[in-house]
N, C-alpha and C positions, 0 to 999 in steps of 0.2 A: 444628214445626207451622206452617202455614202459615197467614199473614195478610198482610191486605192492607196496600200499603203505597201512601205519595204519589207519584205521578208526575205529572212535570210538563213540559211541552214547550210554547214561546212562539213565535208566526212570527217577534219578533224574536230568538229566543235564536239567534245565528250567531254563530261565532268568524271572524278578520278574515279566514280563508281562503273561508268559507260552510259550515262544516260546520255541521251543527242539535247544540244542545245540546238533552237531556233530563236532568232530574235523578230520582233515586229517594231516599227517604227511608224507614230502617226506624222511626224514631220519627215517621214523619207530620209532620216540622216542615219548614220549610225547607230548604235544602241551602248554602252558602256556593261557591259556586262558583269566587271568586278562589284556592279552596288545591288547585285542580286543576287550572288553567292552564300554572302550568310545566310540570307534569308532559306535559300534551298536547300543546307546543309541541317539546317531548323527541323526542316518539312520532313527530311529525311530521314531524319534520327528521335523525330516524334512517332515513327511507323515502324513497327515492328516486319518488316520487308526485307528479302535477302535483296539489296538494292544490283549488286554484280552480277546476281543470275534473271533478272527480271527486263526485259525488254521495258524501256519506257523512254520519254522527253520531255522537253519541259521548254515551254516559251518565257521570255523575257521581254515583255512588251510596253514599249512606251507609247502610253497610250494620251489621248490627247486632253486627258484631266488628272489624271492618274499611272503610278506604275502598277501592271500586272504580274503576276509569278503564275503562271498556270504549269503546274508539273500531273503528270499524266502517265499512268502505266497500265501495261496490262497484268491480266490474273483470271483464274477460273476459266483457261484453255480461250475464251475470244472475249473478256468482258476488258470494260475500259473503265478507268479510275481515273478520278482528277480530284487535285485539291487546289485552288484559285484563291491567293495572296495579295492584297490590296494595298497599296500604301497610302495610307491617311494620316494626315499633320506626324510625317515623318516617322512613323511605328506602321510596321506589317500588320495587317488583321486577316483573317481566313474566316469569313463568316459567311457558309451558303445561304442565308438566309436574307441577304444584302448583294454579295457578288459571286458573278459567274464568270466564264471565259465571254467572248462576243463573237460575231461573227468575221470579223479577221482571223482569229483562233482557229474557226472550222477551216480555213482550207490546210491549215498545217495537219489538222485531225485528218483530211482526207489522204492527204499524202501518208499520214503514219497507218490508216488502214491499210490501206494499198501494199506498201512495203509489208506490215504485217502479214497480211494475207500472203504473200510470196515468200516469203522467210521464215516468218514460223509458225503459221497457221496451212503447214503443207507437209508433202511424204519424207522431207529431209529438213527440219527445223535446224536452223543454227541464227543463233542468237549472234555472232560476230556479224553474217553476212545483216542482219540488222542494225546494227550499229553505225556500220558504215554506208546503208541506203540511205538516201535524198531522195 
């Protein structure tokens, strides 16, 4: 059944490449975000992606059987990417065939169209004034 949960997103949460962190929590408390760091520097350097020049985010979600890594960019002028990171008996897995984001995910998705759409899917793109939108 569905309940609401904490989300969270800071203009300074960026990781050193600029991507936006958001956190989601299914108990409403904090999120600890140093134990999904490795994991997203994995993700990142598995991709052959200029990470600094590419608008993207990534949620950090604890969720309430598992933790999630859903990182998330754009490419191809409006498309969206995601790769969604599971943690199972304490090892990351990334298997679309098993896990996706949920629907706590989509309202962060909707917030990053939105910004999208006004930042750089418009007459004057600039990728800072993205970075720093919530």
């Amino acid at each position: 059944m569905f309940k609401s949960r904490n989300i969270e997103g800071k203009i300074d949460w960026l990781d050193e490449t600029g991507i936006k962190i958001y956190t989601i929590s299914a108990c409403n408390s904090l999120v600890d975000q140093s134990k999904y760091l490795y994991r997203l520097n994995e993700i990142k350097a598995a991709r052959n992606i200029n990470w600094i020049n590419t608008p993207a985010f990534v949620i950090f979600h604890d969720g309430s059987g598992c933790d999630y890594l859903v990182l998330v960019w754009w490419e191809n002028d409006n498309e969206l990417f995601t790769s969604v990171s599971v943690k199972v008996d304490d090892e990351w897995v990334e298997d679309a065939s098993k896990y996706s984001f949920c629907l706590y995910d989509l309202e962060v998705f909707w917030t990053e169209r939105n910004i999208y759409i006004t930042t750089i899917d418009c007459e004057l793109p600039s990728l800072k004034k993205y970075q720093v939108s919530r």
